[in-house]
mmCIF file of the N, C-alpha and C atoms, coordinates in Angstrom:
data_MODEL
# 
_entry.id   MODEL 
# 
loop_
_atom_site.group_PDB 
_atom_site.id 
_atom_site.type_symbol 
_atom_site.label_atom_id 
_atom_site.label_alt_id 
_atom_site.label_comp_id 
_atom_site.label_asym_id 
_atom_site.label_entity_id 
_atom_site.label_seq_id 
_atom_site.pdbx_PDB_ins_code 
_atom_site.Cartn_x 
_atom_site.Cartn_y 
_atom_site.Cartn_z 
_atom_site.occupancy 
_atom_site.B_iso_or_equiv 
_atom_site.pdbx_formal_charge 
_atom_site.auth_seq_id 
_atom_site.auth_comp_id 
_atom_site.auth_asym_id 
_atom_site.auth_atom_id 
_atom_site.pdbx_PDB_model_num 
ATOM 1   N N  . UNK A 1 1  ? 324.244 166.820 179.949 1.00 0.00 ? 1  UNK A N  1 
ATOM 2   C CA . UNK A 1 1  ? 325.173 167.582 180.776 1.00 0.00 ? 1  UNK A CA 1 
ATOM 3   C C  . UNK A 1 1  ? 324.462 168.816 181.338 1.00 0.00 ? 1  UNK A C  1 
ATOM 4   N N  . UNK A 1 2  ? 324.810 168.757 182.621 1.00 0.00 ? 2  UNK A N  1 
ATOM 5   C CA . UNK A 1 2  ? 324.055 169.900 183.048 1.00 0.00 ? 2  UNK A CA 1 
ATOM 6   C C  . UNK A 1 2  ? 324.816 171.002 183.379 1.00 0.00 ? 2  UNK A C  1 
ATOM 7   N N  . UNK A 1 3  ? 324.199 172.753 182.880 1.00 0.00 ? 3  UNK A N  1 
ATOM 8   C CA . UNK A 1 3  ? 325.061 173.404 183.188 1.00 0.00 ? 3  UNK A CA 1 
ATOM 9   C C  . UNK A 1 3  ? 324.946 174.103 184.616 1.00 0.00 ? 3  UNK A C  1 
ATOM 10  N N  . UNK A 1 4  ? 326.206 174.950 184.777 1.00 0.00 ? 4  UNK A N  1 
ATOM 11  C CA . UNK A 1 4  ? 326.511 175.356 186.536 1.00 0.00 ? 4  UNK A CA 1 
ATOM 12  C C  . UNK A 1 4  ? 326.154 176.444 186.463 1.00 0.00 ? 4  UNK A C  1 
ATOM 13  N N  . UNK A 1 5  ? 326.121 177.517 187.843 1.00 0.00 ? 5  UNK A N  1 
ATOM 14  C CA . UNK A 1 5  ? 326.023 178.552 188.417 1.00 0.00 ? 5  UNK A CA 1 
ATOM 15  C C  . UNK A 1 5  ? 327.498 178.911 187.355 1.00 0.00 ? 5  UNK A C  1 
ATOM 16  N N  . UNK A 1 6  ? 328.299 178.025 187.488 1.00 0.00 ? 6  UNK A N  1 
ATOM 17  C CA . UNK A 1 6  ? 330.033 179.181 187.052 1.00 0.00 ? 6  UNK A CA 1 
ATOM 18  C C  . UNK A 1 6  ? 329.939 179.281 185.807 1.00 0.00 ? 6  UNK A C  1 
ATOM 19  N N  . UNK A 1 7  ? 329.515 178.288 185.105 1.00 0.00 ? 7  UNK A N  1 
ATOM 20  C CA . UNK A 1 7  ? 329.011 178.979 183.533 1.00 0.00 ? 7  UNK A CA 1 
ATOM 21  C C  . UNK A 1 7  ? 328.450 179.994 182.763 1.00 0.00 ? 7  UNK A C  1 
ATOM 22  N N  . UNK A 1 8  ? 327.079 179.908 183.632 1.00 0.00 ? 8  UNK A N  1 
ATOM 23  C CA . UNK A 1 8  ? 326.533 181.258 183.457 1.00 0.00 ? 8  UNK A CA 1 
ATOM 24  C C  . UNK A 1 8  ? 327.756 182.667 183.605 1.00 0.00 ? 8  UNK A C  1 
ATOM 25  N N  . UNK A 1 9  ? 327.734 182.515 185.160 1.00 0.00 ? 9  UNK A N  1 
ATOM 26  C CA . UNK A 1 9  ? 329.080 183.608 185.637 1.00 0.00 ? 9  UNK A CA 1 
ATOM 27  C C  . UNK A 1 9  ? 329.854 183.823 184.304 1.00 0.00 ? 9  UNK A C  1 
ATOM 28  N N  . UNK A 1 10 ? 330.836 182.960 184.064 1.00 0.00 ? 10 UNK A N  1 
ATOM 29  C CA . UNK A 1 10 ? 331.590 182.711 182.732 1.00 0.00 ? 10 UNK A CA 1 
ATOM 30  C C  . UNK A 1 10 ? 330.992 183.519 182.014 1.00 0.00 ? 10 UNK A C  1 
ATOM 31  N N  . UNK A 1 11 ? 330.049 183.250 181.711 1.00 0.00 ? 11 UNK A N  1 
ATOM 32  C CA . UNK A 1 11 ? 329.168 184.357 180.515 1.00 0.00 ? 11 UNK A CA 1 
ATOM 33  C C  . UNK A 1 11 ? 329.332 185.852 180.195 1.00 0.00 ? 11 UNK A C  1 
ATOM 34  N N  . UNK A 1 12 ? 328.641 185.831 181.751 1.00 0.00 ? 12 UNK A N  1 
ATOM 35  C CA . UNK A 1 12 ? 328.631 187.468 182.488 1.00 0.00 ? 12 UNK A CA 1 
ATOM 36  C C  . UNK A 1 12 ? 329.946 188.106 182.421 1.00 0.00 ? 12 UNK A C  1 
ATOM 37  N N  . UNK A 1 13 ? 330.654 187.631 182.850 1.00 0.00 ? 13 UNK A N  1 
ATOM 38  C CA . UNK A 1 13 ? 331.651 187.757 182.833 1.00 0.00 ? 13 UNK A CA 1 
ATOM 39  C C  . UNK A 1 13 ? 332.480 188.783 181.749 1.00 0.00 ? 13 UNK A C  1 
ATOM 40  N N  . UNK A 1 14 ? 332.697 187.452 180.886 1.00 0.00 ? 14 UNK A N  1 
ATOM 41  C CA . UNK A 1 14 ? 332.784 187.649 179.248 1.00 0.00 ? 14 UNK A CA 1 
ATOM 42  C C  . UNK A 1 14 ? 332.400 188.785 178.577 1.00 0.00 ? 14 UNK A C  1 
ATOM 43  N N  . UNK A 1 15 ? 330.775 189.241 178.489 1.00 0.00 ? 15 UNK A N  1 
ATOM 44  C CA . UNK A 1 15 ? 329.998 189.777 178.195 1.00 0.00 ? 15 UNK A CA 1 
ATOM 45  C C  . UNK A 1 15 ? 330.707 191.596 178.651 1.00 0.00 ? 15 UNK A C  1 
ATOM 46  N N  . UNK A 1 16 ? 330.881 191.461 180.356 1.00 0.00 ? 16 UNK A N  1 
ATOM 47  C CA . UNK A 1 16 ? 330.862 192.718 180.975 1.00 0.00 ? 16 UNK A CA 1 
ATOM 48  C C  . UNK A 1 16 ? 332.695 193.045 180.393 1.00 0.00 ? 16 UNK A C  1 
ATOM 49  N N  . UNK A 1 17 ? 333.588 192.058 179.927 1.00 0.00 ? 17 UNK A N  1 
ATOM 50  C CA . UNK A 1 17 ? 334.922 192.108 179.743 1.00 0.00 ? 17 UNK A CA 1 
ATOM 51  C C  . UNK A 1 17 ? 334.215 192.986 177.961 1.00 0.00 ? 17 UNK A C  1 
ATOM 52  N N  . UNK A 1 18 ? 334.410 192.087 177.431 1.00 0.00 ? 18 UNK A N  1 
ATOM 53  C CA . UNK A 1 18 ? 333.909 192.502 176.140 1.00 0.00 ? 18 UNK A CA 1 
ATOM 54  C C  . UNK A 1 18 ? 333.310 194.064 176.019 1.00 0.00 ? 18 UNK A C  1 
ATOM 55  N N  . UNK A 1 19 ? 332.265 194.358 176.527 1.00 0.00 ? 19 UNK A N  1 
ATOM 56  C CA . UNK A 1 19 ? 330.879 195.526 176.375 1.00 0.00 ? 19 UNK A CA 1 
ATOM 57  C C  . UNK A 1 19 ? 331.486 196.299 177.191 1.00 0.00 ? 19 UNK A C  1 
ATOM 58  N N  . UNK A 1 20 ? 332.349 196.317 178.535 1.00 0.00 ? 20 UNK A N  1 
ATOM 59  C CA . UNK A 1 20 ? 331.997 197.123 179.590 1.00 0.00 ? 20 UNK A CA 1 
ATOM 60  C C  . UNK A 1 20 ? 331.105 197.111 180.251 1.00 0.00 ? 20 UNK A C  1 
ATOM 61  N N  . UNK A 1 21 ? 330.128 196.730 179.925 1.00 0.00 ? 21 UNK A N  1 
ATOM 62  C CA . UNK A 1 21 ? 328.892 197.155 180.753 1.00 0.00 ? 21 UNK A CA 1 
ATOM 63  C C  . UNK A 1 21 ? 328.234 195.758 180.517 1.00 0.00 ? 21 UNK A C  1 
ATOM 64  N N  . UNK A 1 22 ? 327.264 195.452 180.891 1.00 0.00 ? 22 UNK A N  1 
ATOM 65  C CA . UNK A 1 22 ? 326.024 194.447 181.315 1.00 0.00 ? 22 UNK A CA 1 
ATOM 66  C C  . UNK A 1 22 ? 324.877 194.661 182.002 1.00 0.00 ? 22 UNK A C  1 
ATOM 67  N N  . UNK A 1 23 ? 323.997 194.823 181.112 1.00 0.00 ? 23 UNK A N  1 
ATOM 68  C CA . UNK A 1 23 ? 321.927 195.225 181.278 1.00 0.00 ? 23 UNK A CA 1 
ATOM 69  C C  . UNK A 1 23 ? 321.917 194.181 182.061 1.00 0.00 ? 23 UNK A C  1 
ATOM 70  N N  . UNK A 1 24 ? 320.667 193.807 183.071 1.00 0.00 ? 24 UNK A N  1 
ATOM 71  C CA . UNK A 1 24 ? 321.051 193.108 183.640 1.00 0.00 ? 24 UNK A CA 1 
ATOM 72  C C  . UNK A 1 24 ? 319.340 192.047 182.957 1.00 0.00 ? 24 UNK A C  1 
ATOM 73  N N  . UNK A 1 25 ? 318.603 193.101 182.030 1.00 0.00 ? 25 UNK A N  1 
ATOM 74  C CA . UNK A 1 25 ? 317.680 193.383 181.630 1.00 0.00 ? 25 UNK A CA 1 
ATOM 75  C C  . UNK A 1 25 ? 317.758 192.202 180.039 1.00 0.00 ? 25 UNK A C  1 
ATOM 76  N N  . UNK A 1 26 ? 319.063 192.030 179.711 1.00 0.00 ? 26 UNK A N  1 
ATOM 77  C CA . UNK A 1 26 ? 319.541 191.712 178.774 1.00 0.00 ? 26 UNK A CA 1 
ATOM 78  C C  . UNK A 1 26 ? 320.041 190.401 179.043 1.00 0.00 ? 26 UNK A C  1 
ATOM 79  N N  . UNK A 1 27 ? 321.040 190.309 180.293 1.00 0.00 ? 27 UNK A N  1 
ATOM 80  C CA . UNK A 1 27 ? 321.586 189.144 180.755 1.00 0.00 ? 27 UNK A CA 1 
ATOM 81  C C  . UNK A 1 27 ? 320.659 188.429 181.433 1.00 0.00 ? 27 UNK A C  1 
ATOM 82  N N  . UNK A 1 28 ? 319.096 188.602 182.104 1.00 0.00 ? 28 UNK A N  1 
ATOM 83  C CA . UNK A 1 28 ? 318.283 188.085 182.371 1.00 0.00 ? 28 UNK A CA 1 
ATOM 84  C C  . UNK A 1 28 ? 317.781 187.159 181.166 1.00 0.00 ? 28 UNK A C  1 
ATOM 85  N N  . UNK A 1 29 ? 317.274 188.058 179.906 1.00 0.00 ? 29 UNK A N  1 
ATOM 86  C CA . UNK A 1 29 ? 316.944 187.355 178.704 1.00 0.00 ? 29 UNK A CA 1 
ATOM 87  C C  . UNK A 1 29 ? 317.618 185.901 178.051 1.00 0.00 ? 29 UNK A C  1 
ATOM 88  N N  . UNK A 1 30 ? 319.272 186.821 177.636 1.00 0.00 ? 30 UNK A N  1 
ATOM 89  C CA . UNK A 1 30 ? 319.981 185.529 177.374 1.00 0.00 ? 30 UNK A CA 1 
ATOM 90  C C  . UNK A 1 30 ? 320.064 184.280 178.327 1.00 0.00 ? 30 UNK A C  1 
ATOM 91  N N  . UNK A 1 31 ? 320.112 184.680 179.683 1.00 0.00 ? 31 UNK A N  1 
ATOM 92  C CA . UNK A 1 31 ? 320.458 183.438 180.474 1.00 0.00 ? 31 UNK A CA 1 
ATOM 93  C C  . UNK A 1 31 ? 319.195 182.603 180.603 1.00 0.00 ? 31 UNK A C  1 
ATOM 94  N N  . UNK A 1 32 ? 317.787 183.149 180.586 1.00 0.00 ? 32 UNK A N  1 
ATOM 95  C CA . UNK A 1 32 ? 316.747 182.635 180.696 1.00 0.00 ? 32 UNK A CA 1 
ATOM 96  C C  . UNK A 1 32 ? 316.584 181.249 178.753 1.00 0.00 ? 32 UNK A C  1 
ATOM 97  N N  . UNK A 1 33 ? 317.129 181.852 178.067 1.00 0.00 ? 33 UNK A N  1 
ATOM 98  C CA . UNK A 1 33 ? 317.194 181.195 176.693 1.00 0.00 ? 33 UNK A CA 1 
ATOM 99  C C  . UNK A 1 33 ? 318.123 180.059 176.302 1.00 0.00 ? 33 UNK A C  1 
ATOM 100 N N  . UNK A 1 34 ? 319.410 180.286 177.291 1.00 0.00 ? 34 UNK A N  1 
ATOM 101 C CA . UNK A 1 34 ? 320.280 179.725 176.891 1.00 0.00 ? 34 UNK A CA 1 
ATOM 102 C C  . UNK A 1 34 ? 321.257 178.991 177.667 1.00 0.00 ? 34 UNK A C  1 
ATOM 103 N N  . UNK A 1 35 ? 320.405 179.317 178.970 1.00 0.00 ? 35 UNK A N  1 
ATOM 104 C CA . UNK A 1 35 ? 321.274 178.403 179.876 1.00 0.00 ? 35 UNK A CA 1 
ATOM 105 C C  . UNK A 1 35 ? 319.972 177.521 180.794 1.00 0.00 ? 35 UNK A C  1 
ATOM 106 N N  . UNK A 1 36 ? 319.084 178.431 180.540 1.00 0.00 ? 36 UNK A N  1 
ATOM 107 C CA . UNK A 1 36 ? 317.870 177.422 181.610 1.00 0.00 ? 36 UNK A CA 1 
ATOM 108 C C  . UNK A 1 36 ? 316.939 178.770 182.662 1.00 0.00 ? 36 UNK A C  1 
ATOM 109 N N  . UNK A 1 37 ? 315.549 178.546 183.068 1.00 0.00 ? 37 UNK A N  1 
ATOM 110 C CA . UNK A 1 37 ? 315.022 179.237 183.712 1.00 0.00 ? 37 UNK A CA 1 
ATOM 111 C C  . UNK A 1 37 ? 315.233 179.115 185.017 1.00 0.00 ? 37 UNK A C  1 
ATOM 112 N N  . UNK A 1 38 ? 315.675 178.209 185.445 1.00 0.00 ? 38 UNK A N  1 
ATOM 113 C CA . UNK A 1 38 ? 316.210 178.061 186.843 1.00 0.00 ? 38 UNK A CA 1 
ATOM 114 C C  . UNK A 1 38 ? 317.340 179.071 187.409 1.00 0.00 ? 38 UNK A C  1 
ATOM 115 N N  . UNK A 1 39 ? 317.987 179.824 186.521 1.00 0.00 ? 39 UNK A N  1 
ATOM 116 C CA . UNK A 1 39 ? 319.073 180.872 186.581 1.00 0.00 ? 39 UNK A CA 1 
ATOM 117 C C  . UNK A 1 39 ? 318.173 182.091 187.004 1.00 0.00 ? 39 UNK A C  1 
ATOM 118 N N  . UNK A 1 40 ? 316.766 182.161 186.826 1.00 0.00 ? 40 UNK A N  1 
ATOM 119 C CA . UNK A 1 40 ? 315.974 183.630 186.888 1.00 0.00 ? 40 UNK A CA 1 
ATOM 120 C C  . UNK A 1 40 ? 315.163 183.282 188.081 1.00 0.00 ? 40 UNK A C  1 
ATOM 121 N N  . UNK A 1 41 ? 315.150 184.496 188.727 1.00 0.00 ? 41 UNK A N  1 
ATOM 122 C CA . UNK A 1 41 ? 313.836 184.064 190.145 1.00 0.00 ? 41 UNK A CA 1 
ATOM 123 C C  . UNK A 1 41 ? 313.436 185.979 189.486 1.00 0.00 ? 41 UNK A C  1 
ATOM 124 N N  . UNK A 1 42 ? 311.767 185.460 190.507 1.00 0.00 ? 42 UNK A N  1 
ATOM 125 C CA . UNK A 1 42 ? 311.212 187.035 190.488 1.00 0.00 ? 42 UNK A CA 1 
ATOM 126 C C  . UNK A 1 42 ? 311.894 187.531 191.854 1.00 0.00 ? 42 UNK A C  1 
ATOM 127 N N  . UNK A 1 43 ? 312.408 188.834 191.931 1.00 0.00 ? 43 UNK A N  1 
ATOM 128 C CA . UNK A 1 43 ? 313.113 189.466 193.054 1.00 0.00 ? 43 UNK A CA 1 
ATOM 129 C C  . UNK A 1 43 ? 311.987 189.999 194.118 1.00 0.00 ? 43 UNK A C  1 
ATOM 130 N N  . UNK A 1 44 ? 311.968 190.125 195.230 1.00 0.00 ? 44 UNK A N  1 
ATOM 131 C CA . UNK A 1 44 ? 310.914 191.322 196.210 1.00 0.00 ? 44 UNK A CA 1 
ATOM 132 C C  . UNK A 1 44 ? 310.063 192.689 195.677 1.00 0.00 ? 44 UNK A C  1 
ATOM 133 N N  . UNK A 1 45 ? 311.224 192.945 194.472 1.00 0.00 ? 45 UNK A N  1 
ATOM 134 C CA . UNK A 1 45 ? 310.393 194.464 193.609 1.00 0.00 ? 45 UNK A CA 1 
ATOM 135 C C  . UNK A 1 45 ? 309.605 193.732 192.388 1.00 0.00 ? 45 UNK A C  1 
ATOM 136 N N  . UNK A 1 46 ? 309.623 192.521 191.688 1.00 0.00 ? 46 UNK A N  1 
ATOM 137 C CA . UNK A 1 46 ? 308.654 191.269 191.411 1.00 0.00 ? 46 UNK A CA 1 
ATOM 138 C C  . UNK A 1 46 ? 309.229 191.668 189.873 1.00 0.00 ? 46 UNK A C  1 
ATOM 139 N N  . UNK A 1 47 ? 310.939 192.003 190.197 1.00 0.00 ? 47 UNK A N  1 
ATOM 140 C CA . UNK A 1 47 ? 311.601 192.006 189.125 1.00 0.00 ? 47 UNK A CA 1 
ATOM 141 C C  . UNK A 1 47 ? 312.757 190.427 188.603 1.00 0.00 ? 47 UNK A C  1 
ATOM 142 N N  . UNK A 1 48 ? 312.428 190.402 187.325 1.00 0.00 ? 48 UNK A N  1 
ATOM 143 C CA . UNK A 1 48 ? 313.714 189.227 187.249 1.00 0.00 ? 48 UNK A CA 1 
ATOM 144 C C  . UNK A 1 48 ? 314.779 189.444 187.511 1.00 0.00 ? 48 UNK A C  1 
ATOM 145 N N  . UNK A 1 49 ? 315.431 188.277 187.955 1.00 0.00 ? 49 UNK A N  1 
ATOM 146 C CA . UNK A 1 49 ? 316.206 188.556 188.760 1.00 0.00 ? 49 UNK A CA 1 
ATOM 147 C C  . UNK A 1 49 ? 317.251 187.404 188.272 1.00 0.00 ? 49 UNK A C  1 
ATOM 148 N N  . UNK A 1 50 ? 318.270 187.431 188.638 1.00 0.00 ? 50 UNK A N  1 
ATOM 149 C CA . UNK A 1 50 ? 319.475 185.954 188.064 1.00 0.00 ? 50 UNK A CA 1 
ATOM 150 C C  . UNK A 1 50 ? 320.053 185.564 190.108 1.00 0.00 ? 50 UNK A C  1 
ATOM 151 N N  . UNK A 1 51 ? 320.123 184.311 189.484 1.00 0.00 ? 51 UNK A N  1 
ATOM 152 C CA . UNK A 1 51 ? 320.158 183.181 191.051 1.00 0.00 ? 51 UNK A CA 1 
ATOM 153 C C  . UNK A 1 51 ? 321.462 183.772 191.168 1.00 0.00 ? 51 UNK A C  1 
ATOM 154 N N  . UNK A 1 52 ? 321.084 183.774 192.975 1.00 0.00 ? 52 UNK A N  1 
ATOM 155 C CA . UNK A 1 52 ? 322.344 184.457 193.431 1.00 0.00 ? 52 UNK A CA 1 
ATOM 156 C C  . UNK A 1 52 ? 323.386 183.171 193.773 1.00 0.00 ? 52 UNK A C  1 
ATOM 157 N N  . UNK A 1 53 ? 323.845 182.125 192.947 1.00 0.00 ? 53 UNK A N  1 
ATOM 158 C CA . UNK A 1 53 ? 324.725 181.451 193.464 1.00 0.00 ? 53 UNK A CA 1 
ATOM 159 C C  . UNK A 1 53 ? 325.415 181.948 191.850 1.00 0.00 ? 53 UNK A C  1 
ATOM 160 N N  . UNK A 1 54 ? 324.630 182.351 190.749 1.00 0.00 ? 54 UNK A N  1 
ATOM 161 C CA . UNK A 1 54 ? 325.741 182.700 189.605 1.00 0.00 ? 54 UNK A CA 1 
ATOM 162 C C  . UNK A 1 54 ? 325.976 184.535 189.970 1.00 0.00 ? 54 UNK A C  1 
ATOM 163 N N  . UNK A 1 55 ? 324.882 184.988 190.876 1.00 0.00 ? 55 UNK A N  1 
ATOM 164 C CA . UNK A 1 55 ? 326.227 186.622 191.012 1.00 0.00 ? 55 UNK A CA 1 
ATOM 165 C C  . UNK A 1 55 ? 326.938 186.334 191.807 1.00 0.00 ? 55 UNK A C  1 
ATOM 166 N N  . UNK A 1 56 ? 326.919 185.437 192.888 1.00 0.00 ? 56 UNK A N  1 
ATOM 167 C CA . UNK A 1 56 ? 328.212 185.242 193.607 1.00 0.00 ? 56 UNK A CA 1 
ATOM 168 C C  . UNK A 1 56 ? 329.222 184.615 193.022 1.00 0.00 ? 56 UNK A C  1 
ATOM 169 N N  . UNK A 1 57 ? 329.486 183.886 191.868 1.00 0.00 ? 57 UNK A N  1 
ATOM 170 C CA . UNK A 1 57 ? 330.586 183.028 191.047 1.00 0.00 ? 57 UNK A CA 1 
ATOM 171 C C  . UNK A 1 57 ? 330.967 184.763 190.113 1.00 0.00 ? 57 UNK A C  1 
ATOM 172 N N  . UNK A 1 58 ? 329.277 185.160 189.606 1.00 0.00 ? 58 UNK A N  1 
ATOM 173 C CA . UNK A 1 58 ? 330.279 186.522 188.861 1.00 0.00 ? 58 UNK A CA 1 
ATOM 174 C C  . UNK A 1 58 ? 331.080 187.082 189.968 1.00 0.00 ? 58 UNK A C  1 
ATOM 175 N N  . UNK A 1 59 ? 330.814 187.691 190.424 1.00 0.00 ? 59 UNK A N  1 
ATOM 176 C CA . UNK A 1 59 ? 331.088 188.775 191.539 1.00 0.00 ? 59 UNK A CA 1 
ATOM 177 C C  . UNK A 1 59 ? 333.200 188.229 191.846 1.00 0.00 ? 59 UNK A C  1 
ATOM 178 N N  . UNK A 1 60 ? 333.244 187.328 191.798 1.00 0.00 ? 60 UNK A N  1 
ATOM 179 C CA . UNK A 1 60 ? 334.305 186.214 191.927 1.00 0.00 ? 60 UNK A CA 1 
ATOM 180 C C  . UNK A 1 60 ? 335.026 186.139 190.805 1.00 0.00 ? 60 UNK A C  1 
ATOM 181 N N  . UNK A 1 61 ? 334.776 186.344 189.863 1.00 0.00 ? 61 UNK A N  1 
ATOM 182 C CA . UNK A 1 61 ? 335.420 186.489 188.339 1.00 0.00 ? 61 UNK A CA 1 
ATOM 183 C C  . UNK A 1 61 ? 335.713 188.085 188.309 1.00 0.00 ? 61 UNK A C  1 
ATOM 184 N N  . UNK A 1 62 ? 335.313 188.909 188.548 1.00 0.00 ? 62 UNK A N  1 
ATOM 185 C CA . UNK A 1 62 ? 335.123 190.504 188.056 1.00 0.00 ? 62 UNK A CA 1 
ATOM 186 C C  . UNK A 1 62 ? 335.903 191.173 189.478 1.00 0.00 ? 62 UNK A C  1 
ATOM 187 N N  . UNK A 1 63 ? 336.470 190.000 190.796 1.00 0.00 ? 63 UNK A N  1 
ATOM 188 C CA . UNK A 1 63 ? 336.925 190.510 192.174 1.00 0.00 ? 63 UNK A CA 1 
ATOM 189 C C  . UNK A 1 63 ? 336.845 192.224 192.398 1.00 0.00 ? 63 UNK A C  1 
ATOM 190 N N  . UNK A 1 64 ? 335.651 192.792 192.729 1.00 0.00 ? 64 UNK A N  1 
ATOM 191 C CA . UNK A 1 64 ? 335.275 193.905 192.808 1.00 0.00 ? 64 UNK A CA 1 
ATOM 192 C C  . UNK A 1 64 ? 335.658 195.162 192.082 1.00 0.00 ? 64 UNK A C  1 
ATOM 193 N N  . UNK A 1 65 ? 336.003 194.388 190.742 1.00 0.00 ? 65 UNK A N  1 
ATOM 194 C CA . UNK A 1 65 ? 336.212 195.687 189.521 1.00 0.00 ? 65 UNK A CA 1 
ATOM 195 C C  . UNK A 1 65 ? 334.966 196.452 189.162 1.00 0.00 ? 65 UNK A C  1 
ATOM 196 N N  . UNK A 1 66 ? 334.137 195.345 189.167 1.00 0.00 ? 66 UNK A N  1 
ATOM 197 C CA . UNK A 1 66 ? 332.586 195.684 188.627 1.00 0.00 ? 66 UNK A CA 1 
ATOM 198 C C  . UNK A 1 66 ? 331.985 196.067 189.402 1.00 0.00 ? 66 UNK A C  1 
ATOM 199 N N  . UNK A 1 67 ? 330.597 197.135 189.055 1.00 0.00 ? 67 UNK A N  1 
ATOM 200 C CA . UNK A 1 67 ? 329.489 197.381 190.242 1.00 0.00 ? 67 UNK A CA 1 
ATOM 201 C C  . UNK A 1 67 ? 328.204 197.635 189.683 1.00 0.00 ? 67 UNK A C  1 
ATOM 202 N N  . UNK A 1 68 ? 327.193 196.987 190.523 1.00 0.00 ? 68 UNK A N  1 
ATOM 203 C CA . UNK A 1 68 ? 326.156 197.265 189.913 1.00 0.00 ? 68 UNK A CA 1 
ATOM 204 C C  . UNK A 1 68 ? 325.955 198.639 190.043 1.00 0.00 ? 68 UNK A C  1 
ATOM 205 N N  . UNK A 1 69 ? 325.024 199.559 189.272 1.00 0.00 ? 69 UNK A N  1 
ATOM 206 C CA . UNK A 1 69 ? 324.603 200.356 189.388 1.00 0.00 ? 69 UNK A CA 1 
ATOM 207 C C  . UNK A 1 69 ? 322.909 200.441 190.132 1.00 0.00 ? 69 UNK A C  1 
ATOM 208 N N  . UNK A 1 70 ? 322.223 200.572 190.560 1.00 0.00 ? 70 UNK A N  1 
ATOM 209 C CA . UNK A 1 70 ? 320.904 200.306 190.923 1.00 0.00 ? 70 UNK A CA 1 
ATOM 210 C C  . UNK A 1 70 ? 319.981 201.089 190.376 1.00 0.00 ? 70 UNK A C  1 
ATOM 211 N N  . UNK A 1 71 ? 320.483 202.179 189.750 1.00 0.00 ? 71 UNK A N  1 
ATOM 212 C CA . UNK A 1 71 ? 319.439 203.109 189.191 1.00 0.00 ? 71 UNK A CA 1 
ATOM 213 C C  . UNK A 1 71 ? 319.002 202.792 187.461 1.00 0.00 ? 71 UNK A C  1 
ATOM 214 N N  . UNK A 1 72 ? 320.240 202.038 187.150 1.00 0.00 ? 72 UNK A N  1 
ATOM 215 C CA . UNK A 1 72 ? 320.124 201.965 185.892 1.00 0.00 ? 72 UNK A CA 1 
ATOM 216 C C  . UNK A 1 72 ? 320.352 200.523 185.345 1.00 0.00 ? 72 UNK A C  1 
ATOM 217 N N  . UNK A 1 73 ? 320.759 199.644 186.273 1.00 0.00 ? 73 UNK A N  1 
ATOM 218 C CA . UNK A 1 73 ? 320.080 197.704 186.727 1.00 0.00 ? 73 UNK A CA 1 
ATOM 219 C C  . UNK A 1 73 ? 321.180 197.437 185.277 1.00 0.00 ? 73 UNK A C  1 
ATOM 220 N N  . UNK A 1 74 ? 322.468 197.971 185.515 1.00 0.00 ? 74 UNK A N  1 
ATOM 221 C CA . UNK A 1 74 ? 323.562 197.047 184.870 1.00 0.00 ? 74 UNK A CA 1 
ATOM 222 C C  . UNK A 1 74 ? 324.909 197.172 185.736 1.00 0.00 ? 74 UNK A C  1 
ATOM 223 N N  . UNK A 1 75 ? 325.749 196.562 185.697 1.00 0.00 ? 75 UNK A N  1 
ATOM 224 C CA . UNK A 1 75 ? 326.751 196.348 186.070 1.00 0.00 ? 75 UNK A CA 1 
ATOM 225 C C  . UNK A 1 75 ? 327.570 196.828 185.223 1.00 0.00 ? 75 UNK A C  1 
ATOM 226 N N  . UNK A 1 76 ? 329.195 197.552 185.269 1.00 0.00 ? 76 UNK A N  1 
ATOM 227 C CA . UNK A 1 76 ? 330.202 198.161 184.809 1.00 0.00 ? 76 UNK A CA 1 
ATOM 228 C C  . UNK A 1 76 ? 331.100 197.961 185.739 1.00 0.00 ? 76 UNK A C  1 
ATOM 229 N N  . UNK A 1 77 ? 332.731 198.499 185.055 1.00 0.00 ? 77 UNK A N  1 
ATOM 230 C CA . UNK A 1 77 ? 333.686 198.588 185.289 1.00 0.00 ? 77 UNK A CA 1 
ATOM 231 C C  . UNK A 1 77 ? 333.677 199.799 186.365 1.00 0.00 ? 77 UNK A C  1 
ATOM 232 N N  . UNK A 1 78 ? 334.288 199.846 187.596 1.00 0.00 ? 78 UNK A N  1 
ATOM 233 C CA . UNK A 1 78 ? 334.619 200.517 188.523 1.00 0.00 ? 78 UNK A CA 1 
ATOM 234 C C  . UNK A 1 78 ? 335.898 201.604 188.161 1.00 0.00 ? 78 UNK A C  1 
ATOM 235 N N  . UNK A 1 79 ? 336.670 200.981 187.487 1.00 0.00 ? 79 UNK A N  1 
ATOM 236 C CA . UNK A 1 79 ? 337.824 201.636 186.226 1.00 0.00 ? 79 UNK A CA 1 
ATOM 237 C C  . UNK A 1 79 ? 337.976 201.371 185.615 1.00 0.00 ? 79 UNK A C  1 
ATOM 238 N N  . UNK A 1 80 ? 339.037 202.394 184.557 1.00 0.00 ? 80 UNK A N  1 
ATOM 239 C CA . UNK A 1 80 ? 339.130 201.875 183.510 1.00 0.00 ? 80 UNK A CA 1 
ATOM 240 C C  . UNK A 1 80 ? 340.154 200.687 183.202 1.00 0.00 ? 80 UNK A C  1 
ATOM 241 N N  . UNK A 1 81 ? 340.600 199.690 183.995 1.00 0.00 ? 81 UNK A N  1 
ATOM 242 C CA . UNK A 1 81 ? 341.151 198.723 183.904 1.00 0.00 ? 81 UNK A CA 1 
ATOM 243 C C  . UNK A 1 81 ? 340.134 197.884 183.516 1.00 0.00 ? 81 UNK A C  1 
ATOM 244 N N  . UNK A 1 82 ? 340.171 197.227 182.258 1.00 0.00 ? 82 UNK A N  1 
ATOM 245 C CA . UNK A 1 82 ? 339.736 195.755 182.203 1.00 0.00 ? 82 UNK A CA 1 
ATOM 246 C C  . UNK A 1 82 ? 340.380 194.579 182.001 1.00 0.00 ? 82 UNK A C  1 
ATOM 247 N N  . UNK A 1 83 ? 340.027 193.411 183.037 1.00 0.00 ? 83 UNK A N  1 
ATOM 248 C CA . UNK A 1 83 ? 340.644 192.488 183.088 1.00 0.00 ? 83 UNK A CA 1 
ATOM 249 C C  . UNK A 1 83 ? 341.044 192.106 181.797 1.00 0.00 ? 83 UNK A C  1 
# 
């Protein structure tokens, strides 16, 4: 069985519901271990990076509650509402 882009998401998801927050440093690791290396590309800054067909499924689960941060390469809650 092979797994999807929405699984992973699922994950992320989960993870950022749970923690608040999500390393992205961290979610690179696990997803690279546990879902497959095909989920990781090197980015333009020749950083890992997670396939953008699972941040677009996250991004879709979290409907713009969440935001990355760029300075500090995790994602959080926009408020304090969590789904």
């Amino acid at each position: 069985m092979s797994i999807t882009a929405d699984e992973v998401a699922d994950w992320m998801f989960t993870e950022l519901r749970n923690s608040g927050i999500l390393h992205q440093a961290e979610a690179v690791n696990y997803i690279k271990t546990n879902f497959g290396e095909h989920f990781i590309y090197v980015n333009e800054n020749g950083h890992a990076s997670i396939d953008k067909e699972v941040k677009k499924a996250f991004k879709k689960r979290h409907g713009g509650k969440a935001a990355w941060d760029r300075d500090a390469f995790y994602w959080g809650w926009t408020s304090s509402i969590k789904v």
